[in-house]
N, C-alpha and C positions, 0 to 999 in steps of 0.2 A: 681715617674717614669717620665722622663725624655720624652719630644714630638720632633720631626725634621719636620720642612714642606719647602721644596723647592720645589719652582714656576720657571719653565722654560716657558716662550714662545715665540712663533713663526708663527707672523701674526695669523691666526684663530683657531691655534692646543696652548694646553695651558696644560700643563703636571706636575699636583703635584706629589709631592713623599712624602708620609706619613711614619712616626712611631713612635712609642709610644702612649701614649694616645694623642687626640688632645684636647685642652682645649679652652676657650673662645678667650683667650691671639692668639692662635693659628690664626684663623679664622680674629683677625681682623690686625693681620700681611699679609695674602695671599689676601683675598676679594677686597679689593682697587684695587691689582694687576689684577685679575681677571676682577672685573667691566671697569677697564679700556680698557681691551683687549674688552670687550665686546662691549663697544663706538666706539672703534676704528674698529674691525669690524662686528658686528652685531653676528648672531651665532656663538658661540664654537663650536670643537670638544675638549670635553677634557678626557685626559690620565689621569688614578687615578692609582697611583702603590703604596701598600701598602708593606711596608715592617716587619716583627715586630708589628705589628701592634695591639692595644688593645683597640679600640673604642674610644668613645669620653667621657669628664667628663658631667656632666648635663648642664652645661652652654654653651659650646661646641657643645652639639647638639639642642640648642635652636636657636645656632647662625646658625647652618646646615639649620634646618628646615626654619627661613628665610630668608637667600640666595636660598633656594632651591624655594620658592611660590613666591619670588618674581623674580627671571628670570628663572621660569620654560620653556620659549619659547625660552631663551637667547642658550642652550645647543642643538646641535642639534645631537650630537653623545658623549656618556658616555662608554669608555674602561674601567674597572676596573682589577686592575692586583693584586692578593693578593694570599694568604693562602685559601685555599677549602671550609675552617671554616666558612667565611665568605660570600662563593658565594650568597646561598639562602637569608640569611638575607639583604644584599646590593641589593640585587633585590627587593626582597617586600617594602624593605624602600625607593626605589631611584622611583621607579615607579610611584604612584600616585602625585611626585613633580615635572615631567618633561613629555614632550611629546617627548623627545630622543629617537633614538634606542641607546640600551642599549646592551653589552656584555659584559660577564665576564669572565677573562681569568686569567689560571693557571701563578703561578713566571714564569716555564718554559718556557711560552709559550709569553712572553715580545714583540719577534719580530712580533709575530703574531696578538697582539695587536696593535700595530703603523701601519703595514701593515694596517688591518682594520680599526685603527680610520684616517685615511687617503686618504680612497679608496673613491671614486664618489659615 
């Protein structure tokens, strides 16, 4: 199965777009991008919109888990924009690795995500 990850961003807002499965490969294509934003300016908001989407393979979520404990303070708002399938689990897993507010929002519901991950 075949992974897509593009990285948009834009001064402090920082908007992956996921799908397929995400693999090790994955992670160390976007994270550089990321860490960089983060030097440049200190806290994230970032946009996760899953498309398609089928989790990570093991190695993948290895490299999740330490990007996530090492700039758990780096995020300071997480949109997650996916399939429903997903909402619970992306919450219990995202939470004990950041001190973000967290929302998880329906495909449908896209604008309504940027609106929030946006707002003051």
């Amino acid at each position: 199965m075949s992974n897509e990850v593009e990285l948009l961003a834009t001064g402090e807002l920082t908007h992956l777009k996921l799908s397929g499965k995400l693999t090790k490969e994955s992670y160390e294509n976007f994270v550089p991008a990321v860490e960089k934003q983060i030097q440049k300016y200190g806290k994230l908001r970032l946009l996760v919109e899953m498309h398609d989407f089928h989790g990570w393979t093991a190695g993948a979520l290895w490299e999740d888990i330490k990007f996530d404990t090492h700039h758990w303070r780096d995020i300071e708002r997480l949109a997650i924009v996916g399939e429903t399938k997903w909402e619970q689990g992306m919450a219990v897993f995202c939470k004990p690795f950041t001190t973000a507010k967290i929302k998880y929002f329906d495909h449908s519901n896209l604008d309504e995500a940027k609106t929030w991950i946006a707002a003051d």
